[in-house]
LOZATOR-705503 format. One record per residue (C-alpha): residue in three letters; residue number from 0; x, y, z. Coordinates in steps of 0.001 Angstrom, whole numbers. Layout:
N
@residuo:ala num:NUM x:X y:Y z:Z .
...
//
This chain:
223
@residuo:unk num:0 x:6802 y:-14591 z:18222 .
@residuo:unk num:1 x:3076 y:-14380 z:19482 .
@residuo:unk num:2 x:1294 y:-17865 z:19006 .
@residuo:unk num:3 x:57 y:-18555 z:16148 .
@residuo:unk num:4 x:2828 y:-17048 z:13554 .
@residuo:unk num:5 x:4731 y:-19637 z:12384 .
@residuo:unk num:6 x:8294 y:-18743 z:12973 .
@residuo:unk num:7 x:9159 y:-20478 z:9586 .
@residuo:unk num:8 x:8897 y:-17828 z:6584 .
@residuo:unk num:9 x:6216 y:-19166 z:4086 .
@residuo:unk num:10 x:7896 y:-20871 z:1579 .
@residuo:unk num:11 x:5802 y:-18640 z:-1669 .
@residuo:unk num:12 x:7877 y:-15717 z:-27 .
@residuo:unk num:13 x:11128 y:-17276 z:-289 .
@residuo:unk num:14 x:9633 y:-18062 z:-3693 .
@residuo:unk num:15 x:8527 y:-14524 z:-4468 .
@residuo:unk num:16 x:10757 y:-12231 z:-2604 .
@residuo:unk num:17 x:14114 y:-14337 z:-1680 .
@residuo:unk num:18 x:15906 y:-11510 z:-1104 .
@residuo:unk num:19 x:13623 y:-9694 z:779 .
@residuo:unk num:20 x:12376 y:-13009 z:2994 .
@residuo:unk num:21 x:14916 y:-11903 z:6300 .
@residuo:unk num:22 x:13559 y:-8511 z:6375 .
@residuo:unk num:23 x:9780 y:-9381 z:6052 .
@residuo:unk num:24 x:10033 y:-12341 z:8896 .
@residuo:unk num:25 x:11773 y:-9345 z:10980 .
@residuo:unk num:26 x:8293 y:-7722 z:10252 .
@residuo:unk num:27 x:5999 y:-9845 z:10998 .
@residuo:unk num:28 x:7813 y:-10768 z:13997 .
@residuo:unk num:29 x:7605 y:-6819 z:15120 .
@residuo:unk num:30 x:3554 y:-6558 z:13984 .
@residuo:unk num:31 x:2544 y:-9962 z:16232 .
@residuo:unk num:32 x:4680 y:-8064 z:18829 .
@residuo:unk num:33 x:4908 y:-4536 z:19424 .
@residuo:unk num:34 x:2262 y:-3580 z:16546 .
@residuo:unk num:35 x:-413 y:-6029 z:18607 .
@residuo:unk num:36 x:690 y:-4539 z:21827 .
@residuo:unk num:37 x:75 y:-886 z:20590 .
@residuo:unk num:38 x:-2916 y:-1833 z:19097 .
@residuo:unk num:39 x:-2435 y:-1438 z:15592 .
@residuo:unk num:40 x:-2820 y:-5176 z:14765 .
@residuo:unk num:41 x:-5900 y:-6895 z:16281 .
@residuo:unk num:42 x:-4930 y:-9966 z:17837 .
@residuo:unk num:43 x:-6981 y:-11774 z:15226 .
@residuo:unk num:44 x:-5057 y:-10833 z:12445 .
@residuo:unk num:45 x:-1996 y:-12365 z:14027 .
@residuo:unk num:46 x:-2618 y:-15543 z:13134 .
@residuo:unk num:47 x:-2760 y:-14779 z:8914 .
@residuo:unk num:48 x:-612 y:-11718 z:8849 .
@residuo:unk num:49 x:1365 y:-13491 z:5682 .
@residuo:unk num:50 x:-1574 y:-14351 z:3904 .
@residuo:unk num:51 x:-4035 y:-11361 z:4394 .
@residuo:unk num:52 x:-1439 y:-8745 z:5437 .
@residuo:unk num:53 x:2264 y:-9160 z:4129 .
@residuo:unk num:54 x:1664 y:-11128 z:834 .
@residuo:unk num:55 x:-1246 y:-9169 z:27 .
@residuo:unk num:56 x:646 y:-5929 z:111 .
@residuo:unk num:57 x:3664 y:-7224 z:-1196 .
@residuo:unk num:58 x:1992 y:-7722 z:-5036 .
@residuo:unk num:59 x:1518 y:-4638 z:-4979 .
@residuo:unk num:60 x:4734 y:-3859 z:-6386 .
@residuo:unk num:61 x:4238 y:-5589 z:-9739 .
@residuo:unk num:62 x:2370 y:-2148 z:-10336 .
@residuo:unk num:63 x:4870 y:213 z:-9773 .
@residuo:unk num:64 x:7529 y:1009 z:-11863 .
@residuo:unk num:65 x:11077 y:1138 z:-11514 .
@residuo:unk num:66 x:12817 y:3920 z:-9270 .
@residuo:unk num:67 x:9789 y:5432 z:-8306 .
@residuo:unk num:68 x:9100 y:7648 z:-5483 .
@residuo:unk num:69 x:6069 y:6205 z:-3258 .
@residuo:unk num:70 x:3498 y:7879 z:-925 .
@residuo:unk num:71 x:1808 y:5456 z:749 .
@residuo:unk num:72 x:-1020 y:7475 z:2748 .
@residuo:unk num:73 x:-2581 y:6565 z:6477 .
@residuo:unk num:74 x:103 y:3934 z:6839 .
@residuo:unk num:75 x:-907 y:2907 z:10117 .
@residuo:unk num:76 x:1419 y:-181 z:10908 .
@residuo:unk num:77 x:3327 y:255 z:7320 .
@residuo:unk num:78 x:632 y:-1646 z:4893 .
@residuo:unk num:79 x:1288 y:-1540 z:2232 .
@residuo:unk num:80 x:4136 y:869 z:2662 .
@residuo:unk num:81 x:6475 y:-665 z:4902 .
@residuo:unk num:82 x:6246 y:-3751 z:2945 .
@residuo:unk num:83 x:6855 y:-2643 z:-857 .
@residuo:unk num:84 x:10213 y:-737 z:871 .
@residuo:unk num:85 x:11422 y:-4216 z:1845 .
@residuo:unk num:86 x:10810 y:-5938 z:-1539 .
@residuo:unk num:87 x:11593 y:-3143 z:-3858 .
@residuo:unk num:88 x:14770 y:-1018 z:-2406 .
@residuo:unk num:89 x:14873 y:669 z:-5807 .
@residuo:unk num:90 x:11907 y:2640 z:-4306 .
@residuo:unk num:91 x:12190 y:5628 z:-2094 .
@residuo:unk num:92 x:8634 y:4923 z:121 .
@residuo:unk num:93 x:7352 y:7562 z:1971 .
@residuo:unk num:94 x:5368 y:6279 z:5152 .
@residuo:unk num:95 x:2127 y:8891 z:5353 .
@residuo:unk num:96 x:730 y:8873 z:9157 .
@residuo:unk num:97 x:-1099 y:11381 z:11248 .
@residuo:unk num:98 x:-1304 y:9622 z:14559 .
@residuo:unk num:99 x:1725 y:9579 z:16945 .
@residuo:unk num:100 x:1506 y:6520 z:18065 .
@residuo:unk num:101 x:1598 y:5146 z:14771 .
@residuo:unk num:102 x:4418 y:6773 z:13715 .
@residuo:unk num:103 x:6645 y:6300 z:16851 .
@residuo:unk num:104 x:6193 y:2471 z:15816 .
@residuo:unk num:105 x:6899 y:3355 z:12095 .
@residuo:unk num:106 x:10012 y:5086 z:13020 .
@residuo:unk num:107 x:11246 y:2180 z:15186 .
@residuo:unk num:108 x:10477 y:-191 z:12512 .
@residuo:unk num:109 x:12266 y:1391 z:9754 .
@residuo:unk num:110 x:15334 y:2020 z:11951 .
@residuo:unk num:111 x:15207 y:-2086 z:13075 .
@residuo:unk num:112 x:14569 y:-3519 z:9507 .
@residuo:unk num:113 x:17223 y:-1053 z:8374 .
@residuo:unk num:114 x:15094 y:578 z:5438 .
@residuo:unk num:115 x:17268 y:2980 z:4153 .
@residuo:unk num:116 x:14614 y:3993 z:1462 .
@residuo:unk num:117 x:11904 y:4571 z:3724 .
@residuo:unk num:118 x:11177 y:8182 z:5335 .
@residuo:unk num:119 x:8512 y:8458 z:8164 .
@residuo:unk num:120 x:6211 y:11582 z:7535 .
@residuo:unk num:121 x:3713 y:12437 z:10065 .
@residuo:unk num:122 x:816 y:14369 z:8300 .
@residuo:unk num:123 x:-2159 y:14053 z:7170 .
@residuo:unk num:124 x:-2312 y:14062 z:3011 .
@residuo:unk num:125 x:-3920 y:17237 z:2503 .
@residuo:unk num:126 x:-507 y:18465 z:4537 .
@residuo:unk num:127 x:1601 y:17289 z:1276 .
@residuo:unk num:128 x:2636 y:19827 z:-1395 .
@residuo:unk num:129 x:1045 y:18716 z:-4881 .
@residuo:unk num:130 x:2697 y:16645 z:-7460 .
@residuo:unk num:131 x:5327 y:15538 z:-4979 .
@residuo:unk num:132 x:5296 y:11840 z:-5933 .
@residuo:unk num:133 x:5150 y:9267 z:-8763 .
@residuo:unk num:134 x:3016 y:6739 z:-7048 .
@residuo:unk num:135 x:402 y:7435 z:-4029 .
@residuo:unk num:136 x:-715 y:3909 z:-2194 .
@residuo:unk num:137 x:-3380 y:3282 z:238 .
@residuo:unk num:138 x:-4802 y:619 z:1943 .
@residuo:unk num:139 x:-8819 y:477 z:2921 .
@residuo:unk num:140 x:-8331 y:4114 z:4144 .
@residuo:unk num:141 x:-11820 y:5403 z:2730 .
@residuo:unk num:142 x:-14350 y:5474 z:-163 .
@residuo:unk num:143 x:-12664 y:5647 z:-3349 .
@residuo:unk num:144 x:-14017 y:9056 z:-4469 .
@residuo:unk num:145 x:-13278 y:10069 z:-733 .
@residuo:unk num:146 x:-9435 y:8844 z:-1199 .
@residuo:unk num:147 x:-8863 y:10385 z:-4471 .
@residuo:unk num:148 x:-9229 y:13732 z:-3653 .
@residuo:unk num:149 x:-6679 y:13003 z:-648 .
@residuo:unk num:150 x:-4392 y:10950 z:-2994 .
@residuo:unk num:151 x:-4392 y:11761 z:-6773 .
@residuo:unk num:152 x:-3311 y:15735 z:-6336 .
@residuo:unk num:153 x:-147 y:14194 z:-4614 .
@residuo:unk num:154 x:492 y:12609 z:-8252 .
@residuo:unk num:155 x:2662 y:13687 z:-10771 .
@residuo:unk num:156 x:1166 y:13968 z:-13974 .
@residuo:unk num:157 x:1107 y:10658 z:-15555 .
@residuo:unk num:158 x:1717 y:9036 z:-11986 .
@residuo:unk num:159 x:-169 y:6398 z:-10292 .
@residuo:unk num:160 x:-2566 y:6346 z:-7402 .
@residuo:unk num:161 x:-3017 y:2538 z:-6285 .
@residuo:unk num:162 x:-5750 y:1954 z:-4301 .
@residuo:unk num:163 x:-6165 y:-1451 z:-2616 .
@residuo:unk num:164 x:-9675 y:-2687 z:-2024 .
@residuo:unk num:165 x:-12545 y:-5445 z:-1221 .
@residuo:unk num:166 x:-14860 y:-7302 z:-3213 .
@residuo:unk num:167 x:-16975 y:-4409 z:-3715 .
@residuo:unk num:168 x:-15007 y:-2306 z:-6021 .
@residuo:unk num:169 x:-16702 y:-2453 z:-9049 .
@residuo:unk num:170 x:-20018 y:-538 z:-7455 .
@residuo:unk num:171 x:-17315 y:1584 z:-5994 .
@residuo:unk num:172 x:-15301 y:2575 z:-9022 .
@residuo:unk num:173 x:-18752 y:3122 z:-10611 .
@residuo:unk num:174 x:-19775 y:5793 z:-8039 .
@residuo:unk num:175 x:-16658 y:7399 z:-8087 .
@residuo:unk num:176 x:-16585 y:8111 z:-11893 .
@residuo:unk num:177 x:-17869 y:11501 z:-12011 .
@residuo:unk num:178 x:-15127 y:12445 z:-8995 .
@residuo:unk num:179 x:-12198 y:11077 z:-10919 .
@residuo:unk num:180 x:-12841 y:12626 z:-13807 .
@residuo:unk num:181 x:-13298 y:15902 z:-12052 .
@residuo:unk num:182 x:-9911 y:15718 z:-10632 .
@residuo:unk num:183 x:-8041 y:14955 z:-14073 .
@residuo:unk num:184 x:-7839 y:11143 z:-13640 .
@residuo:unk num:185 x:-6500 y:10139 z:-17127 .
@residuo:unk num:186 x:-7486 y:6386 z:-17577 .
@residuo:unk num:187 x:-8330 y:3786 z:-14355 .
@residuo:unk num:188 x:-8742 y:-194 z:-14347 .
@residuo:unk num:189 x:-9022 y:-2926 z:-11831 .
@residuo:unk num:190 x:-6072 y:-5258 z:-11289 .
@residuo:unk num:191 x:-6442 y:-8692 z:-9767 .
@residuo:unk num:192 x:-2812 y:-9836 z:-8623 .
@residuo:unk num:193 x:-1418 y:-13236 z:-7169 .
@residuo:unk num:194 x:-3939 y:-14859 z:-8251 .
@residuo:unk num:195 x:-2570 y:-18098 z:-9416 .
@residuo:unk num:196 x:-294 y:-17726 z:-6138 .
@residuo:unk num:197 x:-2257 y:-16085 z:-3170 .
@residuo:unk num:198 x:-4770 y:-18051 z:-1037 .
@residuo:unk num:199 x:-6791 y:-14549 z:-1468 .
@residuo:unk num:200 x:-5561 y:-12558 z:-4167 .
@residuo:unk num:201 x:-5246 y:-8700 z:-3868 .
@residuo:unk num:202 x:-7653 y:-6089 z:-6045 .
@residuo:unk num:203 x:-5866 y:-2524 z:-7037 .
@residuo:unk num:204 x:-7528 y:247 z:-8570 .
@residuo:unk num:205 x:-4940 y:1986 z:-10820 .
@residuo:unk num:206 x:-5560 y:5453 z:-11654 .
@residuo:unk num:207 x:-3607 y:7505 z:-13985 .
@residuo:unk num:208 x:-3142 y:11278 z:-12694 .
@residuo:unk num:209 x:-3677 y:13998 z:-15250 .
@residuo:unk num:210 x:-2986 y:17719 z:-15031 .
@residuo:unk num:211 x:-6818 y:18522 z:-16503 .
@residuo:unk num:212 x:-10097 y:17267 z:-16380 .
@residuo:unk num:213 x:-11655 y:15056 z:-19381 .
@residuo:unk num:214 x:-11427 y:12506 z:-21243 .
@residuo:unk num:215 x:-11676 y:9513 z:-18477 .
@residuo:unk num:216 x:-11954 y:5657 z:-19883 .
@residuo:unk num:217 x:-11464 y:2726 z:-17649 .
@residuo:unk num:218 x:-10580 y:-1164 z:-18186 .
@residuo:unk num:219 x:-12278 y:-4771 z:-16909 .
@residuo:unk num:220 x:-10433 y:-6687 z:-14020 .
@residuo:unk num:221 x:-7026 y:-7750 z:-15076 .
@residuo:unk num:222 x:-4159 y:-9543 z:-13578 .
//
């Protein structure tokens, strides 16, 4: 493995996720590889790919319910998406990239980690018929009112679009009030997860797809 990646799997993720702890050593071992060979890890990250990368994501999954059907949109190296398919294989996860590149290494990772319940898709979001999943993910993609008008129509009504963001999200949500309700969102809050466990815990915006507009609340930070 490049320098600086411990070969050792963290011991929170044998803690966490000790049946998925094979699987996400495998990838980590193929993003400090190939992905920072094909430039789609900077060789920066490398070093705290568990903490800021494959932890982060992997949290995410105390969102999402059971049996779901996932989206997770501009992908790039598979984060979150690659990640929750590994630690939840009741999930069918539906990697969401335009670029080639990207999903040439996508498709080479799924068929090495052996993800049977995750589905390359090469498109860009606005490609996707409407309503097609439960839960839409995305990782630091774009502005939130920006990324719900890519992610939310891909909803079901009464699904989830999970948004994973930076310290900044309050001012963010705030902006992006009169855009969610415009697009039916139903009720939205702010998660903090991991953090009694994570050296930096991981911030989610949860918002509940609708069929019509109206009628929008949303919650304080929560765990």
């Amino acid at each position: 493995m490049t320098e600086g990646v411990s070969r050792e799997t963290p011991p929170l993720v044998e803690k966490l996720y000790p049946r998925a702890a094979v699987r996400l050593s495998a990838y980590a071992d193929l993003l400090a590889t190939q992905g920072t060979l094909r430039g789609l890890i900077g060789p920066r990250e490398v070093p705290r790919l568990w903490d800021r990368h494959l932890l982060n994501c992997a949290v995410v999954e105390r969102l999402i319910p059971e049996q779901s059907s996932v989206a997770d949109i501009g992908t790039g190296a598979g984060l979150p998406g690659i990640v929750l398919a590994i630690v939840r294989p009741d999930l069918e996860v539906a990697l969401v990239e335009p670029l080639l590149r990207r999903t040439t290494f996508l498709q080479e990772a799924v068929d090495t980690l052996g993800l049977d319940n995750a589905t390359v898709v090469r498109a860009r979001a606005e490609e996707i018929p409407p309503a097609s999943y439960d839960v839409v993910t995305s990782r630091a993609v774009a502005p939130l009112g920006k990324l719900a008008r890519w992610c939310l129509p891909l909803c079901v009504e009464g699904g989830l679009m999970l948004a994973m963001k930076g310290s900044s999200v309050e001012q963010e949500l705030e902006s992006s009030e009169r855009e969610l309700t415009k697009l039916g969102a139903e009720l939205w809050h702010i998660h903090e997860l991991g953090v009694d466990e994570l050296t930096q815990p991981t911030t989610v915006v949860s918002i509940v797809a609708g069929r019509a507009a109206g009628g929008s609340r949303h919650g304080s930070r929560g765990r």
